[in-house]
DRENMIKOL-771546 format. One record per residue: x, y, z of N, C-alpha, C in turn; residue in three letters. Coordinates in steps of 0.001 Angstrom, whole numbers, plus 524288, in hexadecimal, padded with zeros to 5 digits. Layout:
N
XYZXYZXYZala...
***
This chain:
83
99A9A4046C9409D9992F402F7945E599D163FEF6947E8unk99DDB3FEBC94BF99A0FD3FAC994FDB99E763F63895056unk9A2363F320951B599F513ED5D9540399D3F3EF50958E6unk99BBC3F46B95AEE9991D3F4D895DEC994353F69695E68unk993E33F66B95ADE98DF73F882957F498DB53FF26958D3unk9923F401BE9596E992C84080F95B069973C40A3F954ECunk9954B40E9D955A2997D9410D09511F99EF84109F951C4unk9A1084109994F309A7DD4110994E859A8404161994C50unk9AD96418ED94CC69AE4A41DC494CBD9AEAE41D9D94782unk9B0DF41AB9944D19B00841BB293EB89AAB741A3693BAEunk9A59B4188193F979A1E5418EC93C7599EF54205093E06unk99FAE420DF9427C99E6D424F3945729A1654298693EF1unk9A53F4285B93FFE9A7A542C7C93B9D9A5D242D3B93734unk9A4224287E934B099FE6428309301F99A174299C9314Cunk997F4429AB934AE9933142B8E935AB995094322F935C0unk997E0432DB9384F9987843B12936FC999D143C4093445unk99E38437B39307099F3443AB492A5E99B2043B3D927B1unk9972A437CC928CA991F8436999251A98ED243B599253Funk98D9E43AE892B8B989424423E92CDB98DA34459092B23unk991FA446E692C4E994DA44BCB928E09937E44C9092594unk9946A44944920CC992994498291B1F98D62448A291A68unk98B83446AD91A92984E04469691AD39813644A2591C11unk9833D44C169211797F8344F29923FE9834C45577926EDunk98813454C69269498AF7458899293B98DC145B2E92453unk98D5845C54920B298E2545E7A91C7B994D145DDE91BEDunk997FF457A991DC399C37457F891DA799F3145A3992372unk99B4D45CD89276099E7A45EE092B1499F3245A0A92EE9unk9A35645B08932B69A587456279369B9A05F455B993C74unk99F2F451FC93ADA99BBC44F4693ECA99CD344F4E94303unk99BE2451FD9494399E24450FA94D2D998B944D9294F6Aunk99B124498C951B59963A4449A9546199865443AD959E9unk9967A4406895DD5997E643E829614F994F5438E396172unk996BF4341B961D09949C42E479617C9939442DE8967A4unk9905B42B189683D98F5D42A52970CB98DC0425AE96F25unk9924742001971299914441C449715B98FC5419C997414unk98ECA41CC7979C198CB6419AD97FCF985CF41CEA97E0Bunk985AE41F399793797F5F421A597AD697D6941C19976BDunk9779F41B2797A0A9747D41878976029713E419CB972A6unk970EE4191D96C9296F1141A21968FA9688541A7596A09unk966444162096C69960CB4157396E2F95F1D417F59718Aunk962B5419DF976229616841EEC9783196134424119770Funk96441423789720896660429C9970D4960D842A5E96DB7unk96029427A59684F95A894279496521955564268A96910unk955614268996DDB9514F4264596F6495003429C79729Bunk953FE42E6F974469552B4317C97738951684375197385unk954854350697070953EF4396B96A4994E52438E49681Funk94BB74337E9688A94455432FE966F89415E4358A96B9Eunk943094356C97063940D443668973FD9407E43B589755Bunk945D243E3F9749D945EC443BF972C7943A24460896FA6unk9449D443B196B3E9412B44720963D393BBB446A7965CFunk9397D44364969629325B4415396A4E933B5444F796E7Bunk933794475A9725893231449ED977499318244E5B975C3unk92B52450A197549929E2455EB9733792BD545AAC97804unk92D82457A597BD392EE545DC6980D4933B345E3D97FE7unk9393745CF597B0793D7E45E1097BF993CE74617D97BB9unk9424E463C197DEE9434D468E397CB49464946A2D97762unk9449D46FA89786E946B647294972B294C944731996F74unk94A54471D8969DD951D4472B696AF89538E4786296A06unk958E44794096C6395BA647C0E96D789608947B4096E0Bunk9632F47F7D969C79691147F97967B196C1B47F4896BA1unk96AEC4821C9711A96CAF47FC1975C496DB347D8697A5Dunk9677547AE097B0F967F947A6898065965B04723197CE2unk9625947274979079601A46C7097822961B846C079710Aunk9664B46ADE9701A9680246A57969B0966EE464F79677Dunk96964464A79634E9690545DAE9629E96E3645C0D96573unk9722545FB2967609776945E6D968FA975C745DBC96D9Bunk972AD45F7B9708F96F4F45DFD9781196C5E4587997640unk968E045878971F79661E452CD9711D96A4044EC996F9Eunk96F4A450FE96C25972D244BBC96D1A974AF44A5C9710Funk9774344D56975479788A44B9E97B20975A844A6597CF8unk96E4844B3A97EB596B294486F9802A96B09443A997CF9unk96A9A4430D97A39969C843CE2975F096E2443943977D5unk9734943B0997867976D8436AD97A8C975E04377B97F25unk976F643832982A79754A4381C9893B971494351D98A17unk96C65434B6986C89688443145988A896B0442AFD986F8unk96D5442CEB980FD96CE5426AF97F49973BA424999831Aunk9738C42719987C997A394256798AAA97767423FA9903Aunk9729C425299903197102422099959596E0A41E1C99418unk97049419CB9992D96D84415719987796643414B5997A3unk962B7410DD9964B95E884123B994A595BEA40F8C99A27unk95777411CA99BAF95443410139A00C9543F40B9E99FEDunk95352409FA9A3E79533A402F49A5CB94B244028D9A698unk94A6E401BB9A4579455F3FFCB9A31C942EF3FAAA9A903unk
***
């Protein structure tokens, strides 16, 4: 981690060598990092989702986990209501 409290590209690199081998049977990890998205939005985006019994269905093409990852950053990239 950085003195910025955000990941550095060489820890980023160690986190996908890790799932490669661990979990990707050795194959090359393709990721994308979104440092303007917020983490507390993104995990809360994602509870609020997994709890809402009217989502919709998934589907290989129109609602994937690859549509729930672009929804998941987009929420956690807008600012949060002003209360």
């Amino acid at each position: 981690m950085g003195k910025d409290g955000k990941p550095t590209q060489k820890s980023l690199d160690n986190l996908y060598d890790y799932v490669s081998k661990h979990y990707g049977h050795g194959k090359s990890v393709h990721a994308e990092y979104y440092d303007d998205a917020d983490y507390q939005q993104v995990v809360d985006f994602a509870e609020k989702r997994k709890n809402d019994p009217n989502r919709e269905d998934y589907n290989i093409l129109t609602n994937s986990c690859t549509t729930f990852a672009h929804e998941a950053v987009d929420a956690g990239r807008k600012k949060p209501d002003k209360q």
